[in-house]
MARPAMI-880784 format. One record per residue (C-alpha): residue number from 0; x, y, z. Coordinates in steps of 0.05 Angstrom, whole numbers, plus 32768, in hexadecimal, padded with zeros to 4 digits. Layout:
BEGIN
+-----+------+------+------+
: num :    x :    y :    z :
+-----+------+------+------+
: NUM :    X :    Y :    Z :
...
+-----+------+------+------+
! end
This chain:
BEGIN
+-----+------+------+------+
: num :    x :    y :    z :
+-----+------+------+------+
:   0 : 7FC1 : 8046 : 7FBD :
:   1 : 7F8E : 801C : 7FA0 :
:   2 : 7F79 : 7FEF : 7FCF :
:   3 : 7F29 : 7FE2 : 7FD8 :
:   4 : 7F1A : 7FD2 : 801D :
:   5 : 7ED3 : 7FB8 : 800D :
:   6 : 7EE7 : 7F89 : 7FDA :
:   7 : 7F15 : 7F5F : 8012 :
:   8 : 7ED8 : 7F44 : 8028 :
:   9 : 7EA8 : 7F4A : 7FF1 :
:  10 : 7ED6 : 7F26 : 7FC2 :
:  11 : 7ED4 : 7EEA : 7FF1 :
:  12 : 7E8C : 7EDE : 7FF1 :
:  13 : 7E71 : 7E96 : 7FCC :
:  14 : 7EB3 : 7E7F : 7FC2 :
:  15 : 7EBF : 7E3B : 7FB7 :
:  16 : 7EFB : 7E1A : 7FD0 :
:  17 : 7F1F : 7DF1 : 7F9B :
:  18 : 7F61 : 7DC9 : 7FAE :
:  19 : 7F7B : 7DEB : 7FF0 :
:  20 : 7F62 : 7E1C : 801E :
:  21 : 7F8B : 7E58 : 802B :
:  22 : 7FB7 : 7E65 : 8074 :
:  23 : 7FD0 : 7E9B : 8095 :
:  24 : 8018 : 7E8D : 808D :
:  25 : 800A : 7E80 : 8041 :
:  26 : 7FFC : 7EC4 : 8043 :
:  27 : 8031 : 7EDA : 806C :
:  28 : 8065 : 7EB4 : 803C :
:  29 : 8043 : 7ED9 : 8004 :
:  30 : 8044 : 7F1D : 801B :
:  31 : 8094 : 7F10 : 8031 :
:  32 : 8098 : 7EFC : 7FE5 :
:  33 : 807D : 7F3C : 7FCB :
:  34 : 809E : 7F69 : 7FF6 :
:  35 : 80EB : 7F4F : 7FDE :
:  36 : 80D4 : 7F5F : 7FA7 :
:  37 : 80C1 : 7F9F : 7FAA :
:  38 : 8101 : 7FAB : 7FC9 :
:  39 : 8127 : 7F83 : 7F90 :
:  40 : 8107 : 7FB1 : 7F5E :
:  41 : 8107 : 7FEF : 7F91 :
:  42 : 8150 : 7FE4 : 7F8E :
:  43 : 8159 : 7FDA : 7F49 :
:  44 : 812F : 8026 : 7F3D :
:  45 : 8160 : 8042 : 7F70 :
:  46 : 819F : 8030 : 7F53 :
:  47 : 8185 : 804A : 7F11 :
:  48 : 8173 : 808B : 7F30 :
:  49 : 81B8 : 8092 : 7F52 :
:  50 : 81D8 : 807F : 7F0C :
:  51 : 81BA : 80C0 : 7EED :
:  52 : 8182 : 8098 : 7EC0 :
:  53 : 814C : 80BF : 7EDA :
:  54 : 812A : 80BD : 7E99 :
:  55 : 811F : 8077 : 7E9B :
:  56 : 8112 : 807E : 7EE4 :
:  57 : 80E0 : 80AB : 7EDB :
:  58 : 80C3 : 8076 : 7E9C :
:  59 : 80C0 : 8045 : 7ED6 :
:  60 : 809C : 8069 : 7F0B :
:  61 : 8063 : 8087 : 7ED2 :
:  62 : 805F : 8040 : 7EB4 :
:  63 : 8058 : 801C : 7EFD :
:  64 : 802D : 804E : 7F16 :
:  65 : 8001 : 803F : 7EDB :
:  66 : 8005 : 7FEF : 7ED8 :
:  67 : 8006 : 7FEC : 7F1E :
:  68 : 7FC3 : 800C : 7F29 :
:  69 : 7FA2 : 7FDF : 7EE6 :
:  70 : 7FBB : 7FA1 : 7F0E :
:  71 : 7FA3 : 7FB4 : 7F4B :
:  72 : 7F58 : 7FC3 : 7F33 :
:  73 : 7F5D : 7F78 : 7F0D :
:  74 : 7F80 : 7F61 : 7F58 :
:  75 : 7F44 : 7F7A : 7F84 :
:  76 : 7F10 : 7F60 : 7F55 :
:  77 : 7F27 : 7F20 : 7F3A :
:  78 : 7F53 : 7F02 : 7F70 :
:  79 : 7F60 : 7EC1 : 7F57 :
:  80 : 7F87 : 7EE5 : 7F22 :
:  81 : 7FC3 : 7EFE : 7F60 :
:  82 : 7FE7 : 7EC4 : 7F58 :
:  83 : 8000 : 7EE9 : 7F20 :
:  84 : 7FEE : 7F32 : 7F1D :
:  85 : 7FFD : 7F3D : 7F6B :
:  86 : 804E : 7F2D : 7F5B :
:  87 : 8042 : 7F5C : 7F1D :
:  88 : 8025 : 7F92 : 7F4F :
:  89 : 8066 : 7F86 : 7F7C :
:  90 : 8092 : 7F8F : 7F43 :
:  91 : 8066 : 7FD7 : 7F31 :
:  92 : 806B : 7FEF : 7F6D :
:  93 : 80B4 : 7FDE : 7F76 :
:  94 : 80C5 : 8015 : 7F40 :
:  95 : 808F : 8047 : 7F69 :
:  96 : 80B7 : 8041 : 7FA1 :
:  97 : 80FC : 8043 : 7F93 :
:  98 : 80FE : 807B : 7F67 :
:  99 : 80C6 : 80A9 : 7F95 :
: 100 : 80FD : 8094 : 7FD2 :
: 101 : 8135 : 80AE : 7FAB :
: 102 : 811D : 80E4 : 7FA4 :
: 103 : 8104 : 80F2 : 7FE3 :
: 104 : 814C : 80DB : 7FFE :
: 105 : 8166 : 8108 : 7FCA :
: 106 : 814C : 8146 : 7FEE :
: 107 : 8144 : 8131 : 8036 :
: 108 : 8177 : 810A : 8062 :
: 109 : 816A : 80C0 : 8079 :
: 110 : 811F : 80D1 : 8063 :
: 111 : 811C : 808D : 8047 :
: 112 : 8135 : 8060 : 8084 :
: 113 : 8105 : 8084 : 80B0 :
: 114 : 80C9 : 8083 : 8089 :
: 115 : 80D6 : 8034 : 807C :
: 116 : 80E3 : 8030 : 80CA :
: 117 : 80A0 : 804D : 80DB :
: 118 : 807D : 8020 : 80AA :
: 119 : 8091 : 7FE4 : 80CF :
: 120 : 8089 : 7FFA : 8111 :
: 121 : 8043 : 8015 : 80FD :
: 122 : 802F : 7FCD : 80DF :
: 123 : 8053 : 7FA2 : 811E :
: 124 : 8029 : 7FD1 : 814D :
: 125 : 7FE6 : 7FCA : 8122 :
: 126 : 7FF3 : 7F7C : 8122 :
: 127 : 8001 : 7F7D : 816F :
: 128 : 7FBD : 7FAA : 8176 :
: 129 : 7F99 : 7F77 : 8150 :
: 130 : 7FB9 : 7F3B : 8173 :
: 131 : 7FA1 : 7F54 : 81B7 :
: 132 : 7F63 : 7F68 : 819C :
: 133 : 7F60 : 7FB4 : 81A9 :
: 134 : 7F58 : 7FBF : 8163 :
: 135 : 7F2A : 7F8A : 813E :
: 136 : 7F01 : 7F93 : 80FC :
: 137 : 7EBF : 7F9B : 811B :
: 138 : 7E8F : 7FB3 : 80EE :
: 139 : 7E8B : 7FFA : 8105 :
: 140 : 7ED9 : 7FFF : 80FA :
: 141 : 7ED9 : 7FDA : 80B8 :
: 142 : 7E9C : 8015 : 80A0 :
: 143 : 7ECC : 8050 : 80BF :
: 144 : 7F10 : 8036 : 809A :
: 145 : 7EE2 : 8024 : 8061 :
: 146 : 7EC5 : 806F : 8051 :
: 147 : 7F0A : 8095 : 8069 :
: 148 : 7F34 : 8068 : 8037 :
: 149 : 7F05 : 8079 : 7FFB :
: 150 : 7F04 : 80BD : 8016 :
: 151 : 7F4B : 80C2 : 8012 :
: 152 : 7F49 : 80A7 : 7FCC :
: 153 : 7F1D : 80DE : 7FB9 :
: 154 : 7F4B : 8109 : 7FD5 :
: 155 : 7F84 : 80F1 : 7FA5 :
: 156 : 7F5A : 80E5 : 7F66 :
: 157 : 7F48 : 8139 : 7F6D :
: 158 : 7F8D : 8145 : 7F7E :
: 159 : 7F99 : 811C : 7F38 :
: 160 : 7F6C : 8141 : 7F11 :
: 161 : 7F80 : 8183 : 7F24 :
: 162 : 7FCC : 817B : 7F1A :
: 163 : 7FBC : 815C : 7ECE :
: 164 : 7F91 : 81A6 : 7EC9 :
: 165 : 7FD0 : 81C9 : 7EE2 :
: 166 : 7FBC : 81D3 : 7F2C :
: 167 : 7FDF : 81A5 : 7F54 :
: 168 : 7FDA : 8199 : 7F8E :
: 169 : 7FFF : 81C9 : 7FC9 :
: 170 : 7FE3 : 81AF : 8005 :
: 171 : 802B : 8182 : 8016 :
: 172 : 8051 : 81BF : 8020 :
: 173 : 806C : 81B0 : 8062 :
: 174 : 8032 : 81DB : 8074 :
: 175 : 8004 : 81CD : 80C0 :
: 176 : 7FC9 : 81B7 : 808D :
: 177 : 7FF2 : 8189 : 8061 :
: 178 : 8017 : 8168 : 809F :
: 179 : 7FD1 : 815A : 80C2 :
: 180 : 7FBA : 813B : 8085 :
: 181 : 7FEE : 8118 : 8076 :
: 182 : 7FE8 : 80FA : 80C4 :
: 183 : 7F9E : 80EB : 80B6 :
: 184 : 7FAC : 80C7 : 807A :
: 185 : 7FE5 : 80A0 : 8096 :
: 186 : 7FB6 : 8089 : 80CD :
: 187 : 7F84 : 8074 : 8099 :
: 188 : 7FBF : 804C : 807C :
: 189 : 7FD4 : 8033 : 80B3 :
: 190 : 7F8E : 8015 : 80CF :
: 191 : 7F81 : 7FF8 : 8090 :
: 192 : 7FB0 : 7FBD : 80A7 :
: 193 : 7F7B : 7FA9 : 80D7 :
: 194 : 7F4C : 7F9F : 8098 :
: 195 : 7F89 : 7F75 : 8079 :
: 196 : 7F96 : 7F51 : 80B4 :
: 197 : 7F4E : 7F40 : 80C0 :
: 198 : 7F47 : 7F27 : 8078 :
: 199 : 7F80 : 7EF4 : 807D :
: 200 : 7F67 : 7ED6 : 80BC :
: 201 : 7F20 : 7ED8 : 80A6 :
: 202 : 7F3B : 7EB2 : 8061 :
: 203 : 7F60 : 7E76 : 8084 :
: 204 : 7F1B : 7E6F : 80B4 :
: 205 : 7EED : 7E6E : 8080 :
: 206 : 7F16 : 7E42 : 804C :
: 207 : 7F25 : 7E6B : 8013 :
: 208 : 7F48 : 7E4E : 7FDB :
: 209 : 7F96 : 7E57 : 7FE8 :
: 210 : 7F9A : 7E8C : 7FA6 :
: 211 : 7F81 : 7EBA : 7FE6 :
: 212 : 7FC8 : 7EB5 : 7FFE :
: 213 : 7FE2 : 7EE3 : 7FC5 :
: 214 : 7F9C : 7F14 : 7FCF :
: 215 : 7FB1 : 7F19 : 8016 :
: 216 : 7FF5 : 7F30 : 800D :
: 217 : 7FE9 : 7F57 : 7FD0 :
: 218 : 7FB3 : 7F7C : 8002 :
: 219 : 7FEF : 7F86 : 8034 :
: 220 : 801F : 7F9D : 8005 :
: 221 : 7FEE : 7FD1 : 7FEB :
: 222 : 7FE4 : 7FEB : 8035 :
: 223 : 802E : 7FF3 : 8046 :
: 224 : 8040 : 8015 : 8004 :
: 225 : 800C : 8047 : 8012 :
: 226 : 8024 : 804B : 8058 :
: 227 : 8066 : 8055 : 8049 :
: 228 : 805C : 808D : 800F :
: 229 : 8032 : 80B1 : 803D :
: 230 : 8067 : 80AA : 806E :
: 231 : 809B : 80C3 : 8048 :
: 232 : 8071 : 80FC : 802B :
: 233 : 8063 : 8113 : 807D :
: 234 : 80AE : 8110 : 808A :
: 235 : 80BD : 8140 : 8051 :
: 236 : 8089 : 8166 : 806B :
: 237 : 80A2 : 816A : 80AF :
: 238 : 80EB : 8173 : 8096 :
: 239 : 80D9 : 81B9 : 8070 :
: 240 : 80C6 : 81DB : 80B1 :
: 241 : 80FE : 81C5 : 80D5 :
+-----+------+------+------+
! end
């Protein structure tokens, strides 16, 4: 998860419109783009997984993990580059998710269909809440989602750190802390659509040029990749007590 909250509306300030302005359904018809292919490529890392090449699984998962984060840094702070490094970001995270679902569907049943069931009921009912207004991006809300998101990635860059000094991590083990954080985080996740969704409208309002599009649905696809790793990590959770 790399995602900066901040920078979706501090990226946006003295911008100049050149050629034509951004809309919300360019951005809707951008983030449908990069999701197919994240699931083209998610499929693709799959198949190799169930064909026994783990080792070049694996490759793909280190190496899209790493690329994936580079582009979205350059994404978040130079967004008239997404054009091209947002579909480049789909096609990282592609190989993050397919091979981290296999092997979550590997150890736990129908993991996979439920986790990527609850990611799009989660973002339907955070559009619905934002449609009818009972969650909006008021600035008290924007502050809160702001400072738990970068909270949480302090959370993961310690987690990091201490797994590369050979102490990872052992809060996930399907333990009552792990599973609570896991929820927290997963809310976090989830309420950063209202940020997303916020952004996009705010865009098409205030003219932005139409490269926006592509920032907009790179900023989605970011959120519901997170989502939806956190998701599957809670299931496993909940699966070992059971």
């Amino acid at each position: 998860m790399s995602s900066n909250p901040m920078l979706k509306q501090n990226i946006a300030e003295n911008v100049i419109l050149e050629g034509k302005p951004m809309s919300i359904s360019g951005a809707i018809n951008k983030t449908a783009i990069l999701l197919g292919i994240v699931v083209l490529v998610a499929y693709y890392a799959w198949t190799l997984c169930a064909g026994g090449f783990s080792d070049k699984a694996n490759m793909f998962l280190i190496g899209g993990s790493v690329i994936g984060l580079i582009l979205a840094i350059i994404t978040s702070f130079n967004p008239k580059a997404s054009p091209v490094t947002a579909p480049a970001y789909a096609v990282c995270e592609g190989f993050v998710v397919g091979v981290v679902s296999y092997a979550y569907g590997a150890m736990f049943e129908g993991i996979v269909f439920n986790a990527l069931g609850i990611t799009i009921l989660a973002l339907f009912a955070m559009l619905f809440m934002y449609k009818t207004k009972v969650l909006q991006a008021t600035p008290t809300f924007r502050k809160t989602i702001i400072v738990a998101t970068f909270a949480v990635m302090i959370f993961y860059l310690a987690g990091f750190i201490g797994a590369l000094l050979g102490h990872p991590m052992t809060v996930f083990n399907g333990g009552a802390t792990g599973i609570v954080i896991s929820v927290v985080i997963c809310a976090i996740a989830a309420f950063n659509f209202i940020l997303d969704f916020d952004f996009i409208e705010q865009g098409e309002r205030n003219n932005l040029p139409d490269y926006f599009e592509w920032y907009g649905g790179f900023a989605l696809l970011v959120t519901l990749v997170w989502l939806y790793l956190e998701i599957l990590r809670l299931l496993a959770q909940l699966s070992k007590r059971d």
